[in-house]
C-alpha positions as CSV (number, residue, x, y, z in Angstrom):
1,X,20.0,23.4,6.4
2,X,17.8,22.0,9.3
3,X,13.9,20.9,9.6
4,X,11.1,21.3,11.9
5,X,9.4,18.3,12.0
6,X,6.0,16.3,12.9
7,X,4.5,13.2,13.0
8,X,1.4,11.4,14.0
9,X,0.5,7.8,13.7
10,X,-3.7,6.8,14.0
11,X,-5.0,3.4,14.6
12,X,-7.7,4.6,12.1
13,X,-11.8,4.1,12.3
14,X,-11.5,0.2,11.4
15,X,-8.6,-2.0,12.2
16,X,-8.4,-3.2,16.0
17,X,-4.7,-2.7,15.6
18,X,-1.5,0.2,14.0
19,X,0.5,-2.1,11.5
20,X,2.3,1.4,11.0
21,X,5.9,2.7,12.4
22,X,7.6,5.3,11.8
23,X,10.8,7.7,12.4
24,X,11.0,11.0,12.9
25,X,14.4,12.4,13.8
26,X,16.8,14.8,12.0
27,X,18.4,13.9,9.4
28,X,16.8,10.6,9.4
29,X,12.8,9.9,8.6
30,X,10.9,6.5,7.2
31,X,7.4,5.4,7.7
32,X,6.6,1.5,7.3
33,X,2.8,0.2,6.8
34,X,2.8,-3.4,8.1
35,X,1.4,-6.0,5.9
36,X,-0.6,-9.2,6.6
37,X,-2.4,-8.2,9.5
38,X,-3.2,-11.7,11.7
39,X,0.3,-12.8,10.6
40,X,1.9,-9.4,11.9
41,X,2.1,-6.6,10.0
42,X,3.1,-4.9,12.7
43,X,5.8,-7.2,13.7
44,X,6.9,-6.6,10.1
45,X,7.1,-2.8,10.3
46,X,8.6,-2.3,13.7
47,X,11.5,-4.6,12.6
48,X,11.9,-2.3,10.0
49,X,11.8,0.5,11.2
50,X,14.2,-0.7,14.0
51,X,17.0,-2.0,11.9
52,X,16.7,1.8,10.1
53,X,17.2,2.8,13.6
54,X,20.3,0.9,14.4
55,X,22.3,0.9,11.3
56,X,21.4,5.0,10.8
57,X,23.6,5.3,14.2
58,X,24.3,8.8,13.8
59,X,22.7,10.1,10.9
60,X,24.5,13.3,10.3
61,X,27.6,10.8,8.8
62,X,25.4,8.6,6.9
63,X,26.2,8.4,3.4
64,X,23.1,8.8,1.3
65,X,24.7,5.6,-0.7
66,X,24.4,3.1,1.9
67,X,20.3,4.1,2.3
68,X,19.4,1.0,-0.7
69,X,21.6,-1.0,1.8
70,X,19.5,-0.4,4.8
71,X,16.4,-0.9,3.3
72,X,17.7,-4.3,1.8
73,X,19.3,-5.2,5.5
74,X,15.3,-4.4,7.4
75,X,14.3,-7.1,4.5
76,X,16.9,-9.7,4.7
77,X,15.3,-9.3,9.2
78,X,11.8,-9.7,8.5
79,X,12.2,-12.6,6.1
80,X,14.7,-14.4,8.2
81,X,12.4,-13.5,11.4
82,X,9.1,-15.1,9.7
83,X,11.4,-18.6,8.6
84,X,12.2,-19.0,12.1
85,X,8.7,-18.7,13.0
86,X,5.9,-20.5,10.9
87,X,3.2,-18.0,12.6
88,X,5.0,-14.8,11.0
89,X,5.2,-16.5,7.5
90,X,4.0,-13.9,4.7
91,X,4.5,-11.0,6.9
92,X,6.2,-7.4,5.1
93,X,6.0,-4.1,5.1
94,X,6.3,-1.0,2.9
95,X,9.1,1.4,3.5
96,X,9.3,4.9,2.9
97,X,12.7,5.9,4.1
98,X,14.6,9.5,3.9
99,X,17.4,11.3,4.7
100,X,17.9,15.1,4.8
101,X,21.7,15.6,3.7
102,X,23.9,18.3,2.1
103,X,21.0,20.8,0.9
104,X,19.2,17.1,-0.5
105,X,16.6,14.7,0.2
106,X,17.7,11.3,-0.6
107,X,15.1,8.4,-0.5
108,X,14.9,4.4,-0.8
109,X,11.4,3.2,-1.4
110,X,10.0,0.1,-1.7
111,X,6.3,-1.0,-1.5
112,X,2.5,1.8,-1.8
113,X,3.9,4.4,1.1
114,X,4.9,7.3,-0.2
115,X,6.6,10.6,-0.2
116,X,5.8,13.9,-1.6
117,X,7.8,17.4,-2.2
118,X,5.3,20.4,-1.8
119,X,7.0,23.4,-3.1
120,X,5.5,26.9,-3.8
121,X,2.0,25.9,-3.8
122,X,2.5,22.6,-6.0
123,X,2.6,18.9,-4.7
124,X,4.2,16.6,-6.4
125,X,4.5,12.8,-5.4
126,X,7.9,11.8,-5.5
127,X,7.8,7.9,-5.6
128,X,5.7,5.5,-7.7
129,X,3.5,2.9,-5.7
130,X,5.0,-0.8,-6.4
131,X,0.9,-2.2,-6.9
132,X,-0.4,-3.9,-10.6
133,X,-2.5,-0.7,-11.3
134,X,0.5,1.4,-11.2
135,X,2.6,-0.5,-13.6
136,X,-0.4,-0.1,-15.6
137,X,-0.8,2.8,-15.4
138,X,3.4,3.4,-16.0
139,X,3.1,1.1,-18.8
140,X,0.3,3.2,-20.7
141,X,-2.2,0.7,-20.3
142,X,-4.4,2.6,-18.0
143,X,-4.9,6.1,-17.2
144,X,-5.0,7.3,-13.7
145,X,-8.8,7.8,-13.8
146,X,-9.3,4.1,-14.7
147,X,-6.7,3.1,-11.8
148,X,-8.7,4.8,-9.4
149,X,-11.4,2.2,-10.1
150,X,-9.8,-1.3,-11.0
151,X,-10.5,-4.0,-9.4
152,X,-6.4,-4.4,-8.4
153,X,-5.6,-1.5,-7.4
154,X,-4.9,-3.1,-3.9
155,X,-2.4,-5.7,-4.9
156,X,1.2,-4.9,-4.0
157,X,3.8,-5.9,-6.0
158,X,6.6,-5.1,-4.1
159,X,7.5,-5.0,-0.1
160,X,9.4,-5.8,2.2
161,X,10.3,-9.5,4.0
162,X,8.2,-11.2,1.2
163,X,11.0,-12.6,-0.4
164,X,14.2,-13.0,0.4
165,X,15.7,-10.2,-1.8
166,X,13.6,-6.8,-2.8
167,X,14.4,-4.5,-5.1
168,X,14.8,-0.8,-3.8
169,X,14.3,2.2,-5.8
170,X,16.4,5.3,-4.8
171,X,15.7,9.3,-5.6
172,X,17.6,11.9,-4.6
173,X,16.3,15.5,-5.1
174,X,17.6,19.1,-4.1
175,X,15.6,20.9,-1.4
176,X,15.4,24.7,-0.3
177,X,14.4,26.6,2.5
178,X,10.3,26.7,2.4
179,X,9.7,23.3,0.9
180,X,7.9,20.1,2.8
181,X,8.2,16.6,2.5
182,X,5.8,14.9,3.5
183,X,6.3,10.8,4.1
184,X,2.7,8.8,4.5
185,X,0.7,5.1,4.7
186,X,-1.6,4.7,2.0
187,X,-4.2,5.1,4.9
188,X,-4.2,8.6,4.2
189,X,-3.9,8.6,0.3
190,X,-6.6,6.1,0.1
191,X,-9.0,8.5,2.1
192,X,-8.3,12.0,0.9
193,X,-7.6,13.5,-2.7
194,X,-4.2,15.1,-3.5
195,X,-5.4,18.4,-3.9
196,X,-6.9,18.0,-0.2
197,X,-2.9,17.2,1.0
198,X,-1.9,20.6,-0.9
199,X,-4.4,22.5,0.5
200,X,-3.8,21.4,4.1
201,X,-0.1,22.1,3.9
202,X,-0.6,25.2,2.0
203,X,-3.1,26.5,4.9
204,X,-1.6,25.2,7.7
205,X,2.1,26.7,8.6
206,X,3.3,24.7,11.9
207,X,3.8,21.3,11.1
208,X,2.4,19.5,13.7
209,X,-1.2,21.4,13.1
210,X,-0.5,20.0,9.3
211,X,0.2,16.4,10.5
212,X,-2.8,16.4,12.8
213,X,-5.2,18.0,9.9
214,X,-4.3,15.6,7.6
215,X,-4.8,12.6,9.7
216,X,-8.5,14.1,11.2
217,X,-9.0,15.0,7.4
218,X,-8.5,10.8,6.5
219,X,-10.5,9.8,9.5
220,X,-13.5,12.5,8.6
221,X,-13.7,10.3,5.2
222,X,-14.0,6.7,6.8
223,X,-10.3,6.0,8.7
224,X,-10.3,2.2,6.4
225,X,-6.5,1.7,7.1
226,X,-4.2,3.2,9.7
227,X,-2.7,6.4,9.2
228,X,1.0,7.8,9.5
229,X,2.2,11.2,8.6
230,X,5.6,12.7,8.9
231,X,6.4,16.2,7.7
232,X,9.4,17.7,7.3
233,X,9.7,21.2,6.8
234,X,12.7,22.5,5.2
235,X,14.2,25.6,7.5
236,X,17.4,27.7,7.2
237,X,20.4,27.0,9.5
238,X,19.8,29.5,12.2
239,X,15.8,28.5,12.0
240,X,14.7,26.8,15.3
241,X,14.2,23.1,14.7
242,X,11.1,21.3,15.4
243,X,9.6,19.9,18.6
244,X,10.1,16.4,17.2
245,X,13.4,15.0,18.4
246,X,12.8,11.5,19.2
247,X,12.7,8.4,16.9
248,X,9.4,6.2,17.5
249,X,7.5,4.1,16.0
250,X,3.5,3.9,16.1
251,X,1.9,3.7,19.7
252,X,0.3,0.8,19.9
253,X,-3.1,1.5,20.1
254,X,-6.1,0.2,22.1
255,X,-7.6,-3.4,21.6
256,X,-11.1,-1.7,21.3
257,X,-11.7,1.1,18.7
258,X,-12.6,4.5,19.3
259,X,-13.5,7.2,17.0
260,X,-11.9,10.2,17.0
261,X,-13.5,12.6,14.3
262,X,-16.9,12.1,13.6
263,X,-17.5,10.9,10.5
264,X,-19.9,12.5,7.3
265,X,-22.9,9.9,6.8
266,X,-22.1,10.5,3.1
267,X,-18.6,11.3,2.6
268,X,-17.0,8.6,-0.1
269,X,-13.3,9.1,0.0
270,X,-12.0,11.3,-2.7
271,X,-9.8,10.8,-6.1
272,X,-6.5,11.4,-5.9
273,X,-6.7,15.2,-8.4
274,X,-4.3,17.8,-8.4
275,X,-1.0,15.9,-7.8
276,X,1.8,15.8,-10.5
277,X,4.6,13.3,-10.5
278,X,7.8,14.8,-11.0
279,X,7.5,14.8,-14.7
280,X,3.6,13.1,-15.1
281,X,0.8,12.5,-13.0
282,X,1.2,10.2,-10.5
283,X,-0.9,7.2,-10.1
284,X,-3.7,7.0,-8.7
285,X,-4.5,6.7,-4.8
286,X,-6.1,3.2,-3.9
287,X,-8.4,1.9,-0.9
288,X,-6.2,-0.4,1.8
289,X,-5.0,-3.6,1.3
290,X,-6.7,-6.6,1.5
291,X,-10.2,-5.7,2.9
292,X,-12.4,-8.9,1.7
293,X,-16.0,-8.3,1.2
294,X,-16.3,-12.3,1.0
295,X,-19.3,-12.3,3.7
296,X,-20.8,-9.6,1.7
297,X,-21.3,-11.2,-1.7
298,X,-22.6,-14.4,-0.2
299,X,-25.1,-12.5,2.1
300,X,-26.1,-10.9,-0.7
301,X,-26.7,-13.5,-3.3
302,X,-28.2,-15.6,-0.4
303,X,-31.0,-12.9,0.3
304,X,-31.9,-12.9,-3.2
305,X,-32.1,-16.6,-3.9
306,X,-34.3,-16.8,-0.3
307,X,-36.3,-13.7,-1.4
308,X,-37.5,-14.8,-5.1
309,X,-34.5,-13.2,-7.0
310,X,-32.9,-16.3,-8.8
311,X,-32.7,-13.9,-12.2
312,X,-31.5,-10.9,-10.7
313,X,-29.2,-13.7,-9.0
314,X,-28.4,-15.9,-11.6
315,X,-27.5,-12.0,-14.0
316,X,-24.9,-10.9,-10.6
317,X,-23.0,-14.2,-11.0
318,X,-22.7,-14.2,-14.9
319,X,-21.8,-11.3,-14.7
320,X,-18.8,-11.6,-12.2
321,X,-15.4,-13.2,-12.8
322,X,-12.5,-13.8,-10.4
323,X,-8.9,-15.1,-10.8
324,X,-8.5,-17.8,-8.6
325,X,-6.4,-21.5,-8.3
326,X,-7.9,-24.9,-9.3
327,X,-7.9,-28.1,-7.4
328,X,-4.5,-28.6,-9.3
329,X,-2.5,-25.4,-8.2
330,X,-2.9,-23.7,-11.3
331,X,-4.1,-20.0,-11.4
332,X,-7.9,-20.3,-13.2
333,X,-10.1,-17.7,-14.6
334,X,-13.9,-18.3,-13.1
335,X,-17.3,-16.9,-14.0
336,X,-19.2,-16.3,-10.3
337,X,-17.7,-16.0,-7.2
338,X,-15.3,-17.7,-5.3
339,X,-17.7,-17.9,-2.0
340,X,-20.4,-20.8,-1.7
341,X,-23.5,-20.0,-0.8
342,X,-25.3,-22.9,1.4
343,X,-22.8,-25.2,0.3
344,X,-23.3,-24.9,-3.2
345,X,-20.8,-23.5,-5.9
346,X,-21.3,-20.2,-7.7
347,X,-18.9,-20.3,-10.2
348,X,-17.5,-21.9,-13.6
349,X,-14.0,-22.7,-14.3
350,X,-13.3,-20.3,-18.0
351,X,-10.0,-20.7,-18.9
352,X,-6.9,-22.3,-17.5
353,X,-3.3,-20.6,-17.8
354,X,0.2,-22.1,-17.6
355,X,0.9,-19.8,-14.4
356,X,1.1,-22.1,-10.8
357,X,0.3,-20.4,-7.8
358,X,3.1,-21.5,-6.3
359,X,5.3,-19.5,-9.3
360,X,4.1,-16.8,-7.1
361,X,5.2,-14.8,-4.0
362,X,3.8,-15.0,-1.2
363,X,1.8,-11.7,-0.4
364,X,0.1,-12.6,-3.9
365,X,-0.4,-16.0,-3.8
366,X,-2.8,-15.6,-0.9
367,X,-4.6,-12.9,-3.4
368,X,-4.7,-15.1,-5.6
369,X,-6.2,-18.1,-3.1
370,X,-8.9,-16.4,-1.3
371,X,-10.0,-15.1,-5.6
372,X,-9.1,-11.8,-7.3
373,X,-13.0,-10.2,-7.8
374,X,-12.9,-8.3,-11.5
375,X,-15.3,-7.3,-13.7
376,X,-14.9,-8.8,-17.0
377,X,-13.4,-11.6,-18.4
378,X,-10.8,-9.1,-20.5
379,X,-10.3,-7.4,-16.8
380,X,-9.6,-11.2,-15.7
381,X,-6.7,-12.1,-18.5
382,X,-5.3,-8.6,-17.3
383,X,-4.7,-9.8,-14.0
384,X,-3.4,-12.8,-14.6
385,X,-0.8,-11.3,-17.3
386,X,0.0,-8.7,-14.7
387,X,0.9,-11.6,-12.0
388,X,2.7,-13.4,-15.1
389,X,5.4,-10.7,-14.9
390,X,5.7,-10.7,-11.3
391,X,6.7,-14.3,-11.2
392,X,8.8,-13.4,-14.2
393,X,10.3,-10.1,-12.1
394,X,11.1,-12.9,-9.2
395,X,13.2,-15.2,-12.0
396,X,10.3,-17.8,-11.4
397,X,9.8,-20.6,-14.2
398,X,6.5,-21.8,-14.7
399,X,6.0,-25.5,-14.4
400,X,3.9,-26.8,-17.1
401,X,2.1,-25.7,-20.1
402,X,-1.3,-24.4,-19.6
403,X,-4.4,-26.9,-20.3
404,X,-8.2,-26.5,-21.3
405,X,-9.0,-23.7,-22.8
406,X,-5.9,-22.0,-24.1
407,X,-3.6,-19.8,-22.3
408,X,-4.3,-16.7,-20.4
């Protein structure tokens, strides 16, 4: 059983830079989506993608057993490459990472990247995204429609060269001749809707026509994050194999940004719809990571204190909560916002809980610093339960017992 195979990587309509890498050889196909951006994201997903490269050697005698291994040997590189370098700290990566072996596709995932089977007309996604909204959604405690619009649906839980060991979650499912697998960024799921992905790769046969659809398609609807595609088509043995043949990772693209695809002036990205987990729906797609609207707010509440709109004002900031730390360390619910507005403080300290900051990791504990935006005070106690069990998930003890106002 062989593949034809395509890939394309876009720099997208926002970002400056591609934190994305990706291979794209028989047997052998991952995509990485760097994290941390001004502390290299993309350093963090090359080095992945280049210790897949060497310890894959040749991949037609890789055993799909050792692929856990590899992904945990790309973390153990990033982490030890960001402690020898104080400017790389808190760098990772997502990895999506497949091999195409004895009439199966076996996968090691770890991190929001992921990979779908399309197969007679149906997609189905075949990993579950490591973020708080989709253990919520795993967990029962919020639908996919709900995910699709809470407030932390861009925190990742899990990824790569965070911590010094990750855990790696492995499938393994049996392909035929006919189906497609298709490995992604979130920069595409995050733009267009699952049953936009079936439709394109129902439509369009030759895989590199697919790839490039698909990545025009996310860049029609705004381009937010960068965007990586790699489709594999499943052939028969005396099929003719793709045009791809060589491993890469993403060009690196211009300094200045250029638009590609012109975009609709009222195009919102679409809900994730039509797309089944293998056995349930699949969570929900989410907006890229870390995109502070910090500026935003404070313009905002600034022009309406400076135009006469202290009520409307005063209502906005009651009305907002955030998870944030205290002067102390300790994570805090607030009423307001986290930004100050001509020096002065819009926000109330609610409630403090018995979680640290420093209980944390460290992709989150920068979340939690710059101030988790939510929407209610319930939302708020959510949060901070949902980053409870990640410091419990890293063997983390908290330090002391919460104080003033009860726990959270």
């Amino acid at each position: 059983m062989n593949a034809s195979v395509a890939a394309r990587s876009d720099v997208g309509r926002v970002r400056e830079g591609n934190e994305d890498s990706y291979v794209a050889k028989e047997p052998v196909f991952a995509v990485a989506d760097g994290m941390g951006g001004h502390i290299a994201g993309d350093i963090a997903s090359q080095t992945a993608v280049e210790t897949i490269e060497r310890e894959t050697g040749n991949g037609a005698a890789l055993d799909p057993q050792r692929l856990a291994g590899i992904v945990q040997s790309a973390n153990a590189a990033i982490w030890e490459r960001a402690q020898g370098d104080p400017a790389l700290r808190g760098m990772g990566t997502t990895c999506t990472l497949a091999l195409l072996a004895d009439g199966k596709i076996h996968l090691a995932h770890v991190g929001d990247s992921r990979a779908y089977l399309f197969r007679d007309g149906e997609l189905s996604q075949v990993t579950e995204d490591h973020t708080l909204v989709g253990r919520m959604v795993r967990e029962g405690r919020l639908t996919p429609e709900e995910a699709e619009r809470h407030p932390q649906r861009s925190i990742i839980t899990r990824a790569l060269g965070v911590d010094e060991h990750v855990d790696v979650d492995t499938f393994t499912l049996p392909v035929r001749e006919g189906d497609r697998i298709l490995l992604c960024s979130d920069g595409l799921t995050s733009m267009i809707g699952g049953e936009e992905i079936r439709e394109v790769l129902a439509n369009e046969s030759a895989p590199q026509t697919a790839a490039d659809r698909l990545v025009d398609l996310a860049n029609s609807a705004g381009g937010e994050d960068n965007i990586t595609v790699v489709l594999v088509d499943i052939t028969s043995d005396q099929a003719a194999r793709g045009p791809e043949e060589a491993r890469a990772t993403a060009p690196a693209p211009p300094r200045v940004r250029v638009d590609t695809q012109p975009t609709p002036p009222d195009a919102p990205p679409a809900a994730m719809t039509g797309v089944h987990r293998l056995g349930e729906l699949s969570a929900a797609s989410k907006p890229p990571r870390r995109r502070p609207r910090k500026a935003l707010v404070a313009l905002l509440v600034l022009a309406l204190l400076i135009g006469g709109g202290y009520l409307a004002a005063r209502w906005a900031l009651d009305n907002s909560w955030y998870v944030g730390v205290d002067d102390e360390g300790t994570v805090a619910i607030y009423q307001g916002i986290p930004e100050e507005v001509l020096g002065m403080s819009l926000r109330e300290e609610q409630r403090v809980t018995s979680l640290e900051v420093g209980d944390l990791p460290g992709f989150l504990r920068e979340d939690v610093e710059t101030g988790i935006k939510v929407g209610s005070l319930a939302e708020a106690e959510s949060t901070v339960e949902d980053l409870r069990s990640r410091a419990r998930d890293l063997e983390f003890e908290p330090k002391r017992d919460g104080a003033g106002g009860g726990g959270g």
